[in-house]
BANURO-101215 format. One line per 3 residues: number of its first residue (from 1); for each residue x, y negated, z of N, C-alpha, C. Coordinates in pm, whole numbers, plus 50000, padded with zeros to 5 digits. Atoms other than C-alpha are relative to their C-alpha. Layout:
N
NUM) X Y Z X Y Z X Y Z; ...
***
This chain:
216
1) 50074 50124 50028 51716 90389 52084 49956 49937 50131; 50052 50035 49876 51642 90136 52384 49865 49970 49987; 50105 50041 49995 51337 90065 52499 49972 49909 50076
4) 49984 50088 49938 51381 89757 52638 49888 49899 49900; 50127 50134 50049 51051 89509 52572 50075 49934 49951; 49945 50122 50035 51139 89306 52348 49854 49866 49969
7) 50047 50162 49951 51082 88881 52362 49992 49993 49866; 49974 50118 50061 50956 88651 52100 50028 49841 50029; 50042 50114 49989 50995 88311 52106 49987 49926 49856
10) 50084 50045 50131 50744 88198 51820 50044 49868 49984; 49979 50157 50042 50875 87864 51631 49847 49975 49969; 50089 50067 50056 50640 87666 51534 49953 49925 49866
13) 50000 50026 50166 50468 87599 51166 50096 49918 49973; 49860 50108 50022 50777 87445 50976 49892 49898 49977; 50050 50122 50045 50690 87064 50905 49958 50017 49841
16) 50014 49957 50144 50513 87047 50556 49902 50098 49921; 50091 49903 50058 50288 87361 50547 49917 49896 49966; 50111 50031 50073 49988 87293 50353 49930 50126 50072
19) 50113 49875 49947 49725 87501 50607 49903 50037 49932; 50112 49968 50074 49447 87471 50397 50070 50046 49859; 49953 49927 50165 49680 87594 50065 49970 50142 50002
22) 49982 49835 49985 49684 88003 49979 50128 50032 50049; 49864 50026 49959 49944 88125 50211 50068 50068 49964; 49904 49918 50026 50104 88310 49960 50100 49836 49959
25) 49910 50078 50029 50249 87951 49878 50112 49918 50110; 49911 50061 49858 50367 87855 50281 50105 50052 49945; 49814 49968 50008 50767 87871 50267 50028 50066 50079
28) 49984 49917 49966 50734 88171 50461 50166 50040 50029; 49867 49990 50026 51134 88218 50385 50048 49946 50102; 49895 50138 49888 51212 87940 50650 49934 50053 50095
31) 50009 49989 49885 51087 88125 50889 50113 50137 50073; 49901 49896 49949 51309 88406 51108 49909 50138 49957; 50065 49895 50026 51214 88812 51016 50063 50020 50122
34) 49934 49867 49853 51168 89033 51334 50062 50104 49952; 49937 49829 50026 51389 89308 51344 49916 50120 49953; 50057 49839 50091 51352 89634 51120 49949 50026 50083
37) 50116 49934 49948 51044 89808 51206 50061 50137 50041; 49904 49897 49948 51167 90112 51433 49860 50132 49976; 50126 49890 49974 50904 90478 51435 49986 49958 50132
40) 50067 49998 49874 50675 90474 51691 50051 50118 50142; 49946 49926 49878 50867 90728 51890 50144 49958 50070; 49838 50016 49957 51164 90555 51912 50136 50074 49949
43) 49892 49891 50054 51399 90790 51729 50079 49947 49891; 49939 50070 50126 51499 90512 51438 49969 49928 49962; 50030 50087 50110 51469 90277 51179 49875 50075 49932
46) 50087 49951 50117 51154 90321 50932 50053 50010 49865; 49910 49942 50140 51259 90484 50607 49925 49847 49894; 50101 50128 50071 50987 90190 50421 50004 49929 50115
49) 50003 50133 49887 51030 89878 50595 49916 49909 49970; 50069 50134 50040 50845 89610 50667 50083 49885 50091; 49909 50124 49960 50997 89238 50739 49855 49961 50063
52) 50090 50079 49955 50742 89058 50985 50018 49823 50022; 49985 50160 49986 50728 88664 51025 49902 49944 50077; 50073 49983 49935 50542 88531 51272 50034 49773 50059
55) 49966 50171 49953 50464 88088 51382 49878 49995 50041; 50125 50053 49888 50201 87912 51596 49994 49871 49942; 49997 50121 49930 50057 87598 51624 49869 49933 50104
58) 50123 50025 49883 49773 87455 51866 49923 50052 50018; 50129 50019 50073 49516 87580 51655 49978 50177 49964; 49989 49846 50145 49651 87932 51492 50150 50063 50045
61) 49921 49897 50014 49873 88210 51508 49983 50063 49885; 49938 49980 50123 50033 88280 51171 50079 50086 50023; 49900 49881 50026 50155 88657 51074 50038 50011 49887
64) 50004 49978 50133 50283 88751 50769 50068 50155 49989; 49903 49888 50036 50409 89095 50656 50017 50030 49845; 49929 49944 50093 50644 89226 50390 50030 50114 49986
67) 49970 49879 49998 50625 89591 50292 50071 50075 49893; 49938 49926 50098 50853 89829 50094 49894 50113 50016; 50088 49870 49975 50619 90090 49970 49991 50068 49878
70) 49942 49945 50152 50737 90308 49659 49853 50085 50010; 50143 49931 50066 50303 90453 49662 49924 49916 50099; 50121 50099 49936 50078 90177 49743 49872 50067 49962
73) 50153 49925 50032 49750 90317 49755 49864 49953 50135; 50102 50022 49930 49427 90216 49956 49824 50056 49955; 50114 49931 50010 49017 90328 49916 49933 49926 50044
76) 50116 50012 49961 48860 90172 50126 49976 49799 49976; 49963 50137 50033 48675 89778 50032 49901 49923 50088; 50077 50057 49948 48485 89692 50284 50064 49930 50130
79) 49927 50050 49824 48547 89492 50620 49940 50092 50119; 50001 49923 49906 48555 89710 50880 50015 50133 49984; 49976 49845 50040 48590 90045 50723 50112 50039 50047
82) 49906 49954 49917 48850 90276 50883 50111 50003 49904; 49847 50015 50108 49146 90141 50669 50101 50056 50091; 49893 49926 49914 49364 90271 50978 50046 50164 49951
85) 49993 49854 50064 49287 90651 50796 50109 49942 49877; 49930 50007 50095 49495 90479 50517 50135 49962 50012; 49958 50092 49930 49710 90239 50472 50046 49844 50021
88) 50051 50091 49939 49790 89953 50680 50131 49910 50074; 49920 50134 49830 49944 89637 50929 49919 49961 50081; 50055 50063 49904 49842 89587 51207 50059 49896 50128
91) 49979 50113 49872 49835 89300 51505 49973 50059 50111; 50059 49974 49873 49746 89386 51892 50050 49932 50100; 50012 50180 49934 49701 89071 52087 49911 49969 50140
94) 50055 50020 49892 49620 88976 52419 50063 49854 50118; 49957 50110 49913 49690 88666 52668 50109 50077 50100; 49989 50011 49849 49913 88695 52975 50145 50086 49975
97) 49881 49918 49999 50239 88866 53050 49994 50168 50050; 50032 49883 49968 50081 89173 53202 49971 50096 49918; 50015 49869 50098 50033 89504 53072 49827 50004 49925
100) 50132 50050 50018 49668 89445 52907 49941 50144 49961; 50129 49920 50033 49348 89630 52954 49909 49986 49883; 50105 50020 50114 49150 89412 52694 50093 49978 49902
103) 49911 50099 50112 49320 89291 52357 49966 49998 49897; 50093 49980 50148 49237 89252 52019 50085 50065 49908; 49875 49953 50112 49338 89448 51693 49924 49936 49884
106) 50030 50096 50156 49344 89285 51339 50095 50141 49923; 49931 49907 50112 49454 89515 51050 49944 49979 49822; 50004 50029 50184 49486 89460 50673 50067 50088 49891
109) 49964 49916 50073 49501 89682 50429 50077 49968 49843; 49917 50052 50052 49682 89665 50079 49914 49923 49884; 50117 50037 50102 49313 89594 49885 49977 49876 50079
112) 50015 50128 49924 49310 89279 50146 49889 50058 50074; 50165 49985 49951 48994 89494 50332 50100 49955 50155; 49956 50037 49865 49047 89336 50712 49898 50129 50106
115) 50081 49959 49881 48951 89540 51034 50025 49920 50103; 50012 50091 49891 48904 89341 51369 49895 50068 50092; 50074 49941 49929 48809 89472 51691 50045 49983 50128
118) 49979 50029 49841 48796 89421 52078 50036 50116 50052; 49930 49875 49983 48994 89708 52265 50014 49979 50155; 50015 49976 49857 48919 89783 52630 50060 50130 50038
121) 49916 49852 50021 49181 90059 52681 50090 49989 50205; 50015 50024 49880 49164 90095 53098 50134 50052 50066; 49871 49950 49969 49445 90337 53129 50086 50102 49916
124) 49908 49951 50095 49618 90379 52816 50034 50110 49926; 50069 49809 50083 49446 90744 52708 49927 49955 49911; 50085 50018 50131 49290 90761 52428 49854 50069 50036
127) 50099 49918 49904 49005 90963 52627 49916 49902 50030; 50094 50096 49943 48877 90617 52784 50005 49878 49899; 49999 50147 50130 48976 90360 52444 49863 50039 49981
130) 50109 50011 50082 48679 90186 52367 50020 49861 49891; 49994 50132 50127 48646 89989 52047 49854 49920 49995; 50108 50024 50098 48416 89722 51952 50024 49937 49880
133) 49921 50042 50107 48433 89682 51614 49885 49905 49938; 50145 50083 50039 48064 89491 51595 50077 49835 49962; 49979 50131 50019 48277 89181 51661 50146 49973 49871
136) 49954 50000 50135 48421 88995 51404 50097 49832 50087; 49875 50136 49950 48730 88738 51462 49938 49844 49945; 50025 50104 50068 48575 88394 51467 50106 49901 49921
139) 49918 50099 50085 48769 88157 51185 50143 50040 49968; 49843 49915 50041 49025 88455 51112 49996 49973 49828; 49957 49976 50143 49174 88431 50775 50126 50097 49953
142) 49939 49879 50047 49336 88687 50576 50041 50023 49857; 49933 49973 50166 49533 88762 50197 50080 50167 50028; 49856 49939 49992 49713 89024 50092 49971 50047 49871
145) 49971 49967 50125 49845 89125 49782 50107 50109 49922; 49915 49842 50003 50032 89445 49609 50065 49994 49830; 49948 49987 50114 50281 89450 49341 50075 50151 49957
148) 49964 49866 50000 50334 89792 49229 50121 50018 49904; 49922 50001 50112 50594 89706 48959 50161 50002 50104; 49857 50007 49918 50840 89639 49261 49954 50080 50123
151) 50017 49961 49855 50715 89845 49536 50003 49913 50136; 49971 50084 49877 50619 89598 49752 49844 49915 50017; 50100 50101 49977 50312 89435 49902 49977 49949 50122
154) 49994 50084 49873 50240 89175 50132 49853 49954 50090; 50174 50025 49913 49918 89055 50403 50061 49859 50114; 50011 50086 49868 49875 88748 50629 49882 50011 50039
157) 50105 50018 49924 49652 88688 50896 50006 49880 50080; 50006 50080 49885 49571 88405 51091 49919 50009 50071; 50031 49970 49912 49453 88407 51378 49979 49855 50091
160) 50031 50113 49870 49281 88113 51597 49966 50065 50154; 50022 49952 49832 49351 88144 51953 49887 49964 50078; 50104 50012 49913 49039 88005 52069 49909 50145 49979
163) 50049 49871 50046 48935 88310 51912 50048 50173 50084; 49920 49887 49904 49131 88561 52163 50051 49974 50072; 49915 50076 49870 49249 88326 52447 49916 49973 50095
166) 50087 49992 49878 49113 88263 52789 49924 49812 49991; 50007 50168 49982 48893 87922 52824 50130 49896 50042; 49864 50079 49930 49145 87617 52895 50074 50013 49931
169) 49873 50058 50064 49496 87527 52794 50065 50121 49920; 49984 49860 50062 49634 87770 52564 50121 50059 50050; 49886 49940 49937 49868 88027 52733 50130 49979 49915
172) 49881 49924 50014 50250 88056 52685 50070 50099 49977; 49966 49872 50028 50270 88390 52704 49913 50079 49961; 50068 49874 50061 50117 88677 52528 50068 50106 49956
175) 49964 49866 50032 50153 89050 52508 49982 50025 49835; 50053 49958 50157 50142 89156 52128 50101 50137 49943; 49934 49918 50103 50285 89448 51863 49950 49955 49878
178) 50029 50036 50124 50315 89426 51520 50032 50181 49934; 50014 49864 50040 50261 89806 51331 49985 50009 49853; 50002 49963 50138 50270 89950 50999 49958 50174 50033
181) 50005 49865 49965 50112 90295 50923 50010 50020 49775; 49952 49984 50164 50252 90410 50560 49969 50151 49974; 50000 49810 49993 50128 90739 50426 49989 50013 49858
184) 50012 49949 50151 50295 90816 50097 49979 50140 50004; 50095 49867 50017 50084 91124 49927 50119 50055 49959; 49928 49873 50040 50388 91309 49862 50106 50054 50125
187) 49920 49993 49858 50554 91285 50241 49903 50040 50103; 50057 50026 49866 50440 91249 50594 49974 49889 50037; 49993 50187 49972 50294 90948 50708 50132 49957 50125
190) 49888 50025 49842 50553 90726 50931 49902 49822 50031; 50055 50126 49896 50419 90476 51199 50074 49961 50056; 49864 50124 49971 50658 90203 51260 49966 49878 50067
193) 50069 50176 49891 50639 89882 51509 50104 49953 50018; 49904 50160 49941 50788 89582 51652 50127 50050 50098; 49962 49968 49862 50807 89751 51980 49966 50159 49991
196) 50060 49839 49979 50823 90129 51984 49902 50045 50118; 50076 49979 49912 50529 90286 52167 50063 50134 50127; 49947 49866 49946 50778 90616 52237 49903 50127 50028
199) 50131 49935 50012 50475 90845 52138 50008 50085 49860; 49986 49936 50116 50475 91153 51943 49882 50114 50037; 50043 50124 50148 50230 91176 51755 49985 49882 50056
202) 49961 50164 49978 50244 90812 51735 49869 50000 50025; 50101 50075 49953 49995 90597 51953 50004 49877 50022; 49923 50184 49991 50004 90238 51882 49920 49931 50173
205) 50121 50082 49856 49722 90164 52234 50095 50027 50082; 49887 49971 49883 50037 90173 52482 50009 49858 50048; 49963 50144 49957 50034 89847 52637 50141 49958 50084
208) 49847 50042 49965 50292 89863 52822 50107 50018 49941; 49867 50054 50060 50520 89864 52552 49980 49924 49902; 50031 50115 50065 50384 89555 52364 50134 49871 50038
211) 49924 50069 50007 50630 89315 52318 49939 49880 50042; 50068 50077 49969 50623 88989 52450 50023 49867 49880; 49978 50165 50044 50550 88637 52289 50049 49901 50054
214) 49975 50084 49915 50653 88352 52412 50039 49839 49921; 49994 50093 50100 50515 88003 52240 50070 49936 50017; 49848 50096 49981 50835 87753 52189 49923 49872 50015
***
């Protein structure tokens, strides 16, 4: 499996969304899916996939995920509770093309509970990660919804960049991953990303293998 960073280059909302609609109704479809979600060690494809989708515009960064998940199950209903023990999608977001010390994580579980948290991770041990999870994403929005009849449930997030971007013009480039942590009760959990972290046990805080963005 390579481990060659991989590039986005984020289109931009098709013409037509309705921002203020529920975005289970955006035409999501018209947008491109990132490549199958690989394990976090690099060793493959994820056996449960998820399809990611991903658009910008001045204002917002628009994710969406699509999960195959033959035992949807979640617990926890609060915002901020450690839905990461369950399970989950997650974002990890930061300005700049460099390997990032600060960045933010967003995660949504399959009951729609959101986590959001500032991540000061100095040199990529888990020894010196510090979380704050006090803060809360100003003017984030969030859905997600679970159909158990087809094994399959879905989560967006948006995300305003004034909300995780540096004062001034809004960057071009940004470091990010996109993660899934799936733990059907009759397997092993598998932790799957954008960008493999090459980490066993899996550690999604690897910055330097965050994939890059790159707004069109």
């Amino acid at each position: 499996m390579s481990t060659t960073i991989p590039r986005l280059v984020v289109p931009r909302v098709p013409a037509g969304w309705d921002k203020a609609a529920d975005p289970a109704a955006w035409p999501w479809e018209s947008l491109p899916v990132l490549p199958p979600f690989v394990l976090a060690d690099g060793s493959g494809p994820a056996e449960q996939q998820t399809r990611a989708r991903v658009c910008y515009d001045s204002e917002t960064l628009y994710v969406r995920f699509d999960c195959d998940d033959r035992d949807i199950w979640a617990t926890y209903t609060q915002r901020d509770d450690p839905i990461y023990d369950e399970e989950v999608v997650e974002i990890f977001l930061g300005a700049g093309e460099a390997d990032l010390v600060r960045y933010f994580e967003f995660e949504a579980s399959p009951n729609g509970v959101l986590f959001d948290a500032r991540i000061y991770n100095p040199i990529s041990q888990r020894s010196e990660l510090e979380w704050d999870e006090s803060w809360n994403c100003p003017g984030i929005r969030w859905q997600a919804r679970r159909d158990d009849a087809v094994n399959h449930w879905w989560a967006v997030v948006t995300i305003p960049w004034a909300a995780v971007g540096p004062p001034g013009d809004l960057p071009s480039i940004w470091r990010a991953n996109f993660y899934r942590i799936e733990r059907p009760r009759d397997a092993e959990p598998e932790y799957s990303c954008w960008s493999p972290t090459m980490t066993e046990p899996a550690d999604f805080h690897k910055p330097a293998y965050f994939g890059v963005l790159e707004l069109g």
